[in-house]
DRENKOL-569057 format. One line per field, with one value per residue (C-alpha): x, y, z; residue number from 0; residue in three letters. Coordinates in Angstrom, 3 decimals. Example, Ala and Ser with C-alpha at 12.3 -4.5 7.8 and 13.67 -1.06 7.14 Angstrom:
2
xx: [12.300|13.670]
yy: [-4.500|-1.060]
zz: [7.800|7.140]
seq: [0|1]
type: [ala|ser]
***
This chain:
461
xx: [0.000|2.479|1.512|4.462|6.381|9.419|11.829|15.551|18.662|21.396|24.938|27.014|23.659|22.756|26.514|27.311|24.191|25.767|28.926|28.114|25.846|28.993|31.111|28.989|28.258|32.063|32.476|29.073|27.638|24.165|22.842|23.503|22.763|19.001|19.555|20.353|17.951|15.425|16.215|15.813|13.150|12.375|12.640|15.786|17.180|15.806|17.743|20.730|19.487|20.002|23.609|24.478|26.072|23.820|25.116|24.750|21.396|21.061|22.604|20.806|17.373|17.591|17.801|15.235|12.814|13.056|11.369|8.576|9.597|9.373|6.254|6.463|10.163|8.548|6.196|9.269|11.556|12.084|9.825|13.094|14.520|11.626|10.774|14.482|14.466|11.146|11.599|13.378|10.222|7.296|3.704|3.368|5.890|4.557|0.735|1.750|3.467|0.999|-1.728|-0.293|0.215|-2.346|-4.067|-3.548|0.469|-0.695|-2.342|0.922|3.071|0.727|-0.210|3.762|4.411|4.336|0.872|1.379|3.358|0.614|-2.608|-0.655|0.076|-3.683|-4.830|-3.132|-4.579|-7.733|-10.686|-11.455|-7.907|-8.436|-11.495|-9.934|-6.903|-9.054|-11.420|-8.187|-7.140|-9.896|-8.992|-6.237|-3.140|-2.748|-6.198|-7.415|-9.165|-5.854|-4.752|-6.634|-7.032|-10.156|-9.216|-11.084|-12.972|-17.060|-19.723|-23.472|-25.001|-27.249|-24.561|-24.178|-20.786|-20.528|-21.081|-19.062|-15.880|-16.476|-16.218|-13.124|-11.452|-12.627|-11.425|-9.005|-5.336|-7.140|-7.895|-5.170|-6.707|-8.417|-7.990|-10.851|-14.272|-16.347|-20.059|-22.214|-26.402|-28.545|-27.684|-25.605|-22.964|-23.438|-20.784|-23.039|-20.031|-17.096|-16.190|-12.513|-11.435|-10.663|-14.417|-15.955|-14.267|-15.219|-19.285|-21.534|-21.936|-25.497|-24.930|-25.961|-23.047|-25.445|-25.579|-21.967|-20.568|-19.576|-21.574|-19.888|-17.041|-14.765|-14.196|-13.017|-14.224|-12.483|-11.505|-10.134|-6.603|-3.914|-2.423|-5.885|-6.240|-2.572|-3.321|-7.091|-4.833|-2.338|-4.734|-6.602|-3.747|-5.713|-4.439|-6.732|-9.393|-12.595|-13.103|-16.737|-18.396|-20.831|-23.807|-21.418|-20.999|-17.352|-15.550|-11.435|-9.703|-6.204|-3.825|-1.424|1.800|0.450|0.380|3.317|4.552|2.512|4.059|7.299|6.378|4.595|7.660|10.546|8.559|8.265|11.642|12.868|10.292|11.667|14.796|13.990|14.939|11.805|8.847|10.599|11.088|14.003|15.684|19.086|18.680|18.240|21.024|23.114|21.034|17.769|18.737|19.957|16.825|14.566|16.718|17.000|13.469|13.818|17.172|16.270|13.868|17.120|19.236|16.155|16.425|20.071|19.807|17.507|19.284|22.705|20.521|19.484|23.164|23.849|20.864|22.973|26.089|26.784|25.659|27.510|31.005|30.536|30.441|31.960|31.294|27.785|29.081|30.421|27.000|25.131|25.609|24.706|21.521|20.466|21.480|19.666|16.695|16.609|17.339|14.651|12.425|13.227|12.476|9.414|8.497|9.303|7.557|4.472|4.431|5.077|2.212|-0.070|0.704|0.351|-2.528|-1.353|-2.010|-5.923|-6.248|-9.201|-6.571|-3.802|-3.831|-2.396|-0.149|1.313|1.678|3.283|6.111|6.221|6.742|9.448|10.849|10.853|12.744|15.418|15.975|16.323|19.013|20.846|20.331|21.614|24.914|25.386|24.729|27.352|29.768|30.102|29.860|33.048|34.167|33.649|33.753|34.178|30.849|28.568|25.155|26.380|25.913|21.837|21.881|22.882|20.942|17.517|17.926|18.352|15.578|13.582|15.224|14.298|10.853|9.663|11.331|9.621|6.235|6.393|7.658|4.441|2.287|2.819|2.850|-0.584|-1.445|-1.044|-2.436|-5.532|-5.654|-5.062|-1.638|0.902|2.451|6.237|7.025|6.822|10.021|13.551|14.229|11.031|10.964|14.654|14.642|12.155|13.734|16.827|15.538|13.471|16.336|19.065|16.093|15.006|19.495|19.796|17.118|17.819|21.142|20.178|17.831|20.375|23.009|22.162|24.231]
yy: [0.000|2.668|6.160|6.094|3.098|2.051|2.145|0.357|2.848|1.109|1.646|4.375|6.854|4.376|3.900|7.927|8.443|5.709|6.945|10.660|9.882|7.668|10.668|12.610|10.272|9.799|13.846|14.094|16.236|16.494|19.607|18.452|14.747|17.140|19.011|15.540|13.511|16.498|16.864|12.934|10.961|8.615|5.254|6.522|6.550|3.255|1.747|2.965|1.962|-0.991|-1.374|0.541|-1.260|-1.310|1.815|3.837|3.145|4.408|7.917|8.390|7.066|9.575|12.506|11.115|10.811|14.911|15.506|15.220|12.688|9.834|7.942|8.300|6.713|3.752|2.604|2.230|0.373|-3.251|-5.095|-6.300|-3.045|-1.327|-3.135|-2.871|0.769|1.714|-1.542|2.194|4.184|4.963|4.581|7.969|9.157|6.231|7.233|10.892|9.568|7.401|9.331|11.732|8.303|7.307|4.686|1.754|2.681|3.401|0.063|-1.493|-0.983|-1.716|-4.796|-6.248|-4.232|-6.726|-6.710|-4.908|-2.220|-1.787|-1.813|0.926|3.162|2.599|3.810|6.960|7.499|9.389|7.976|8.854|7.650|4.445|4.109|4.098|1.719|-0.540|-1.368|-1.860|-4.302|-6.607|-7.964|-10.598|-8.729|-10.503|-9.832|-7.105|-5.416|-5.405|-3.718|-0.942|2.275|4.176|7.914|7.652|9.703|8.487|10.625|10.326|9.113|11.869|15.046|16.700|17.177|20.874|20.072|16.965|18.982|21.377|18.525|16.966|20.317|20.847|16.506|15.486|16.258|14.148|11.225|8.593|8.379|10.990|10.006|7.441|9.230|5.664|6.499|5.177|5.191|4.980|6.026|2.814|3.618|0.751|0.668|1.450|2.662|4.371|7.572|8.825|12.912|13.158|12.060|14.265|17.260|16.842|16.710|20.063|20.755|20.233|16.358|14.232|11.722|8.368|9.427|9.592|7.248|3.251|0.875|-2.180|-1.506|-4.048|-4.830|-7.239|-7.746|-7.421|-11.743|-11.460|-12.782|-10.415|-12.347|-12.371|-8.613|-7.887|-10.662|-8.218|-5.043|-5.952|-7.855|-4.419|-2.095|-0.560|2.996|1.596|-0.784|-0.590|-3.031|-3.887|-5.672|-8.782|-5.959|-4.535|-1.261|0.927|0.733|1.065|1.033|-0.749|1.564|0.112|1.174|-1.502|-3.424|-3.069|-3.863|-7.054|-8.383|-8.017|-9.903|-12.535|-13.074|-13.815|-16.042|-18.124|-17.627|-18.361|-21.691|-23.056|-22.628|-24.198|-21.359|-21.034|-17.914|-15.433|-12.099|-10.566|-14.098|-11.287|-9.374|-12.587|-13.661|-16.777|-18.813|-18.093|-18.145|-21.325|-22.561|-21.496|-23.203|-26.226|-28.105|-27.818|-29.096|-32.050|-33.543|-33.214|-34.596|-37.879|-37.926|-39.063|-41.388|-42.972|-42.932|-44.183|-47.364|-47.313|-47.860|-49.958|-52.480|-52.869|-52.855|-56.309|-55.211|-51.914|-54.187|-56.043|-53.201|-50.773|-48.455|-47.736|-45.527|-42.818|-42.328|-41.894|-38.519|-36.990|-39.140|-37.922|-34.299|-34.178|-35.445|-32.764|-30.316|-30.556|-31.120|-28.004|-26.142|-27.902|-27.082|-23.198|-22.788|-24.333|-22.196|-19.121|-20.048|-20.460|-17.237|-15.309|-16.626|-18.073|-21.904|-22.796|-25.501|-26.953|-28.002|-29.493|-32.680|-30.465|-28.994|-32.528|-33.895|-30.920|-30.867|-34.895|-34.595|-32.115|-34.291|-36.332|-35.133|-33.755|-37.266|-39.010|-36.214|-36.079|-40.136|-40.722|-38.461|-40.358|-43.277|-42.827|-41.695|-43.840|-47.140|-45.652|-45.079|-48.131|-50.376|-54.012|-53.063|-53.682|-52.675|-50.258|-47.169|-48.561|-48.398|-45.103|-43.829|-45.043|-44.452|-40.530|-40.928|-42.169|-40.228|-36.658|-38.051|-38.607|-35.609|-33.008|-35.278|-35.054|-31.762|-30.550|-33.070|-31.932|-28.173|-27.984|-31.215|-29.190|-26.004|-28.016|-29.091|-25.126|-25.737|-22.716|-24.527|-23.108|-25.456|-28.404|-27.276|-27.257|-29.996|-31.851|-32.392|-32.965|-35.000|-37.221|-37.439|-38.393|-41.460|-42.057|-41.763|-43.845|-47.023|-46.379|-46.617|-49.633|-51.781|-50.779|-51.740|-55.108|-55.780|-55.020|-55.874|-59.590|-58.773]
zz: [0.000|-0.758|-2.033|-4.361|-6.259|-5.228|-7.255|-7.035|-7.395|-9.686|-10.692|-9.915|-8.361|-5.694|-4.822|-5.235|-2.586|-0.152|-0.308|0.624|3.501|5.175|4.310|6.273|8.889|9.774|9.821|12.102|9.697|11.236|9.118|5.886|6.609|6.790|3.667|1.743|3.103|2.451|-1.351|-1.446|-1.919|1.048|-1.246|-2.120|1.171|1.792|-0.419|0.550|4.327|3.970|2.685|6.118|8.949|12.407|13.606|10.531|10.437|13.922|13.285|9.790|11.183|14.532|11.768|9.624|12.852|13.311|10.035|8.352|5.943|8.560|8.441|3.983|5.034|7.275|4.227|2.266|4.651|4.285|7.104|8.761|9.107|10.178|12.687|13.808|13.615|15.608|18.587|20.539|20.024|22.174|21.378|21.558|19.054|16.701|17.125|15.914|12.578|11.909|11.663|9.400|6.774|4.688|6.416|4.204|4.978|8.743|8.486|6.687|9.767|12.042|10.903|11.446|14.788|17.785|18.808|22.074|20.605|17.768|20.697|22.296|19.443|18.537|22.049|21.583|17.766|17.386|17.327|13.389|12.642|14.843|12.941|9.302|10.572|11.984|9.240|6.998|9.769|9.669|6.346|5.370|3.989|0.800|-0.350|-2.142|1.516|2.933|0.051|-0.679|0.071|1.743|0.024|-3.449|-5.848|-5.252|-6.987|-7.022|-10.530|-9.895|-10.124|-13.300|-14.546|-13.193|-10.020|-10.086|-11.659|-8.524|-6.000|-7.626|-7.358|-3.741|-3.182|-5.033|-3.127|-0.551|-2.747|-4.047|-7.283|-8.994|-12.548|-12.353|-10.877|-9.031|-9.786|-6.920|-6.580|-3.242|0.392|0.758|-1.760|-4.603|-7.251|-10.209|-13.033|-13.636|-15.540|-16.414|-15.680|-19.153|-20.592|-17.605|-18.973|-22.370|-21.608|-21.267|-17.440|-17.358|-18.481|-15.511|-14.435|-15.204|-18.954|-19.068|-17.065|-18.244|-16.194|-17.065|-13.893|-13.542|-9.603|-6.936|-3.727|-0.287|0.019|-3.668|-3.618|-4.222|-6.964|-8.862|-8.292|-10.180|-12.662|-13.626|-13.556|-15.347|-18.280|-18.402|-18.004|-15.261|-13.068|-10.461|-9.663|-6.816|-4.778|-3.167|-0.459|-0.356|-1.132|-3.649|-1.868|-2.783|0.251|-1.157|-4.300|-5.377|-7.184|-9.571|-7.481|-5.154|-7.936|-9.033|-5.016|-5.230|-8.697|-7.493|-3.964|-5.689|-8.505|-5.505|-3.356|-6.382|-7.627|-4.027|-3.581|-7.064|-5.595|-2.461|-0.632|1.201|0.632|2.661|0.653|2.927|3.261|2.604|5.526|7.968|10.560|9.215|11.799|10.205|6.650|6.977|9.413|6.656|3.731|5.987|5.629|1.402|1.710|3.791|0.376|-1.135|1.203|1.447|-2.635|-2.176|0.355|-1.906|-5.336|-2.720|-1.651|-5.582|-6.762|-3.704|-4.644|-8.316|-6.883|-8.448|-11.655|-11.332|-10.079|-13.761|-16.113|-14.130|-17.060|-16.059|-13.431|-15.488|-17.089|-13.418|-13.100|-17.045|-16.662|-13.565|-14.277|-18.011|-15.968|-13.519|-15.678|-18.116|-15.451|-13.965|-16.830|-17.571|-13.975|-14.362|-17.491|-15.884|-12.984|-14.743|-17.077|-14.237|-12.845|-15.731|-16.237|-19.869|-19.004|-19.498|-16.068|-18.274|-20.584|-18.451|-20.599|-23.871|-22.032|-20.047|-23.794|-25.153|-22.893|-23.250|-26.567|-26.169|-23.758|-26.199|-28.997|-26.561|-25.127|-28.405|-29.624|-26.129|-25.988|-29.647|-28.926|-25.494|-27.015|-30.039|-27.218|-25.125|-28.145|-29.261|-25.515|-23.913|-26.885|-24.708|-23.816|-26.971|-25.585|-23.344|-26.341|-26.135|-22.410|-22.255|-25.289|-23.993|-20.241|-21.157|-23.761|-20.510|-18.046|-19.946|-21.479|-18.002|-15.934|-18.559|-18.204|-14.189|-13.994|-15.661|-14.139|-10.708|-10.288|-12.685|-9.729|-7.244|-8.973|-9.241|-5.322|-4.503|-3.463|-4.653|-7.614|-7.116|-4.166|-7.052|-8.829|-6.623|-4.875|-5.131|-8.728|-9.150|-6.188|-7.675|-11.121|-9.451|-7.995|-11.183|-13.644|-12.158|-11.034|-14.829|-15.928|-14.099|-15.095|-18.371|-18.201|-16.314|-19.350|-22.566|-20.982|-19.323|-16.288]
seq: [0|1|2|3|4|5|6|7|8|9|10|11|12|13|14|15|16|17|18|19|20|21|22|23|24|25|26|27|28|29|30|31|32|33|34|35|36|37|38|39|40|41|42|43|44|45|46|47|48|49|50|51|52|53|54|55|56|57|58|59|60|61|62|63|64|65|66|67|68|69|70|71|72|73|74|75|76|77|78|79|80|81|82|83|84|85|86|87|88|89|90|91|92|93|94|95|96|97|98|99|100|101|102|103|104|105|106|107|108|109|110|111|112|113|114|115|116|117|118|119|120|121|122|123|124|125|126|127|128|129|130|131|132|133|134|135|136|137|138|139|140|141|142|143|144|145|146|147|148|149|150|151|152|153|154|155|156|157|158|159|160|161|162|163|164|165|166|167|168|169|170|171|172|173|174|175|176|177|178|179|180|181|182|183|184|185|186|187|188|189|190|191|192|193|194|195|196|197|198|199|200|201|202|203|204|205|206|207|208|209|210|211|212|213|214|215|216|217|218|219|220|221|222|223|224|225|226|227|228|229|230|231|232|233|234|235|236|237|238|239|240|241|242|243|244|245|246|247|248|249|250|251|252|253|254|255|256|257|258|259|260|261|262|263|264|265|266|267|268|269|270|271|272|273|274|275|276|277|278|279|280|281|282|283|284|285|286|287|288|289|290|291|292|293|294|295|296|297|298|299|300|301|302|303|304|305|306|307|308|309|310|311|312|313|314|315|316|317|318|319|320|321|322|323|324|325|326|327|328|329|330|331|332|333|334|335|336|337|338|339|340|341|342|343|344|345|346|347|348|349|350|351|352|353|354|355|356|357|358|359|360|361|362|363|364|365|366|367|368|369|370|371|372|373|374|375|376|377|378|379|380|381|382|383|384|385|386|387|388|389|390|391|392|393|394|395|396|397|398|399|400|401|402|403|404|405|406|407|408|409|410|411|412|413|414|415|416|417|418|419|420|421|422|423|424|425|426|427|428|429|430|431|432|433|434|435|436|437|438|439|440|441|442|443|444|445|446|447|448|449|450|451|452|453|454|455|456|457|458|459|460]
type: [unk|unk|unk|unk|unk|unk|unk|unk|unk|unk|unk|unk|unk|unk|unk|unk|unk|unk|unk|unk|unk|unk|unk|unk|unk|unk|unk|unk|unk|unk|unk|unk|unk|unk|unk|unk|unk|unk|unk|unk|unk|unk|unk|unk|unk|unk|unk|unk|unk|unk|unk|unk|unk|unk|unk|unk|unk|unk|unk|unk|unk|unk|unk|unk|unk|unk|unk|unk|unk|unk|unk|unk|unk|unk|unk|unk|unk|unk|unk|unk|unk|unk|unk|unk|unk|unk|unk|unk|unk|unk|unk|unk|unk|unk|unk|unk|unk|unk|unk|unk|unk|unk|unk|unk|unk|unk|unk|unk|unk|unk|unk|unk|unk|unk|unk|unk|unk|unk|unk|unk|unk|unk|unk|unk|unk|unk|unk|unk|unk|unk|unk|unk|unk|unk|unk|unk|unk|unk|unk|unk|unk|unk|unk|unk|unk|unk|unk|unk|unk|unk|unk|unk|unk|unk|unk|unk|unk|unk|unk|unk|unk|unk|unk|unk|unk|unk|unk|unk|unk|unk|unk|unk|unk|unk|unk|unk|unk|unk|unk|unk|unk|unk|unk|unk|unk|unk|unk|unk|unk|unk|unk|unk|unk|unk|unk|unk|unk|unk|unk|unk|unk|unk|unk|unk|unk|unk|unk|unk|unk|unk|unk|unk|unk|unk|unk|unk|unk|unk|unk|unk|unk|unk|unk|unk|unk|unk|unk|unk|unk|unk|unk|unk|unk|unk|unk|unk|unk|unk|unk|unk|unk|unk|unk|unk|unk|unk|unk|unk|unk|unk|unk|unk|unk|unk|unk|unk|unk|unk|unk|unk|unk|unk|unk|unk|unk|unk|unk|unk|unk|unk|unk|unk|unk|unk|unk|unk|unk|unk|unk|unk|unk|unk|unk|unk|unk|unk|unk|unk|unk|unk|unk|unk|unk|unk|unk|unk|unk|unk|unk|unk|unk|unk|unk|unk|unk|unk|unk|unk|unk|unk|unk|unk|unk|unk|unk|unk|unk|unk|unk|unk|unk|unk|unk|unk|unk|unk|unk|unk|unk|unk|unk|unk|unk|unk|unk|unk|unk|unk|unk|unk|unk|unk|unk|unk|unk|unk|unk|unk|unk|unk|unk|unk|unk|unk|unk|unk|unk|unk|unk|unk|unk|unk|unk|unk|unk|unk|unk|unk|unk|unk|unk|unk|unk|unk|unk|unk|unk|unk|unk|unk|unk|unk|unk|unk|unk|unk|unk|unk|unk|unk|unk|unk|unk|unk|unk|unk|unk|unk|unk|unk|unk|unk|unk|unk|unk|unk|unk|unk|unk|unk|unk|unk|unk|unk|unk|unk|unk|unk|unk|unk|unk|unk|unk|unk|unk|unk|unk|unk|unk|unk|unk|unk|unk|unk|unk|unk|unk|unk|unk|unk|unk|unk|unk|unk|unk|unk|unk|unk|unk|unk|unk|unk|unk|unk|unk|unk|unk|unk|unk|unk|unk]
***
């Protein structure tokens, strides 16, 4: 819920920034630490925040708290941080920032504050600020009510443009969206159409606003997943979208900086799952401890997957002790497996989140990627196969052996890695935990059980 989109410094005018404010810092220049961090935009100096060492961010954060620029500053802070920054605050201090924020930002910080710390500060809030924060509160904070914000642009279907072009002008610097006008009927406030500022300045004044306005609004309700939300944005190329109650009533709308905020969130958790790195978005700013508690649990299916595919080999270890050959093979077959399953996986994912993969059509897309699998295997299994005839020679069959256990291994890791993430997609389970180490873990064991009883088979051992 920010008021303004973040944006990431990079190269030389991030570093430039970072270096002058340590400058500064080491000379204990306290009065034009102020002047910089005035002329700066608070993202800005959040990004340089946190590339400063503990007690850097002390010093620069006990200027930042004596101006105005504070609570815009909090909004922007990674949750780690901030939560580092304001544990020395009181309640009191807190309750003054906050409600000078917007309250979906007010309601941001709140919402991640210990809970104690948060009832205090909203003790000491007034009560039409209290108010505002706490209906933001009472929804989930990955769904579109804990998004949105409460300052929009609502007009009666009954106004005529004059006197709706008066009320924008006498509204709008308190409204976080004024380039789409929400047209509402009755005394309860039902979304009934929309109208842009650009079509309500081009109509005669004495137009009323329901002969203007487009009553096929697009909206989303308060329990509407965030995901879904930026996936209806972004398909409409939307500024901003309203979102409604159970009797359809405007209460909030979701501006396309939060969007934007939400994109990026959503994008790393699933980069980080299908890495098996866990969901946590500022895994970087962790102690060593808890990055490697959270990267522990993914590990351990990878850590099982071996023990498996060990007690695999050591089941064949006669067979293995005849043509000792096979062994060089193990790893290419189990690593052309993964791989392609991998990608399979990540394409499937992405697809689902992008809404490009139709989930009444998962059986097209399972035999697509099997046929890619495939036509990979037989061209990765022929020039195996060709290799290692002319490699290990004594060995007639061992050029087939090879060739059709990567045929198998890659035909069935692109098949599973599609299978189970659109599975799981199905079950409404998030699909990126299927790629990492639970897909390649699984096409490990698959691929080497599939090399040896191939090799068993061809090569009578």
């Amino acid at each position: 819920m920010k008021g303004n989109v973040k944006r990431d410094l990079i190269g030389n005018e991030g570093m430039v920034l970072l270096d002058t404010i340590r400058r500064l810092i080491r000379r204990n220049a306290v009065e034009n630490l102020m002047k910089l961090i005035a002329k700066t935009h608070p993202a800005d100096i959040a990004w340089v925040f946190r590339h400063f060492a503990p007690n850097e961010r002390k010093f620069v954060f006990n200027i930042i708290a004596q101006t105005d620029a504070l609570g815009e500053f909090l909004s922007e802070l990674d949750q780690a941080i901030m939560l580092d920054m304001v544990g020395d605050l009181t309640p009191q201090f807190m309750a003054n920032i906050i409600k000078d924020m917007p309250s979906d930002d007010a309601a941001d910080i709140l919402e991640v504050l210990p809970e104690e710390f948060a009832n205090d500060i909203r003790r000491l809030m007034g009560r039409e600020d209290r108010a505002e924060v706490d209906d933001l509160l009472q929804y989930l904070p990955d769904s579109a009510g804990g998004l949105m914000s409460p300052d929009f642009m609502a007009l009666d279907e009954g106004l005529s443009v004059g006197d709706a072009i008066r009320k924008v002008q006498e509204r709008s610097e308190e409204m976080e969206m004024a380039f789409y006008l929400y047209i509402t009927h009755g005394d309860d406030g039902q979304l009934c159409g929309v109208v842009s500022l650009r079509e309500l300045l081009m109509h005669p004044p004495y137009r009323l606003l329901r002969n203007i306005m487009n009553p096929n609004v697009v909206a989303v309700t308060t329990d509407t997943d965030q995901g879904e939300v930026a996936h209806i944005v972004a398909q409409y190329n939307f500024l901003a979208i309203p979102v409604v109650d159970s009797a359809y009533r405007l209460i909030g709308i979701v501006t396309v900086d939060d969007i934007i905020d939400v994109i990026r969130e959503e994008a790393t958790e699933d980069f980080l799952q299908m890495a098996g790195a866990g969901k946590d978005r500022e895994i970087l700013l962790k102690s060593t401890i808890d990055n490697a508690m959270t990267r522990a649990p993914w590990l351990f299916a990878s850590w099982l997957g071996g023990i498996m595919a060990m007690m695999i080999i050591g089941f064949f270890e006669e067979e293995l002790a005849k043509v000792l050959a096979l062994a060089s093979f193990i790893p290419i077959v189990m690593g052309m497996g993964g791989n392609i399953a991998t990608q399979s996986s990540t394409i499937v994912v992405r697809g689902i989140a992008t809404g490009r993969i139709n989930m009444q059509e998962m059986t097209k897309v399972i035999f697509k990627e099997m046929r890619v699998g495939i036509l990979l295997g037989t061209f990765y299994g022929v020039l195996l196969g060709v290799l290692a005839y002319f490699g290990y020679s004594e060995h007639a069959n061992l050029g087939a052996v090879v060739g059709i256990s990567v045929l198998f291994a890659m035909t069935l890791a692109s098949t599973v890695g599609t299978l189970v993430p659109l599975l799981l997609r199905r079950l409404d389970v998030d699909a990126a935990i299927a790629t990492g180490p639970f897909v390649t873990t699984a096409i490990d064991i698959l691929g080497v059980s599939t090399y040896f009883l191939i090799a068993k088979l061809l090569l009578d051992i």
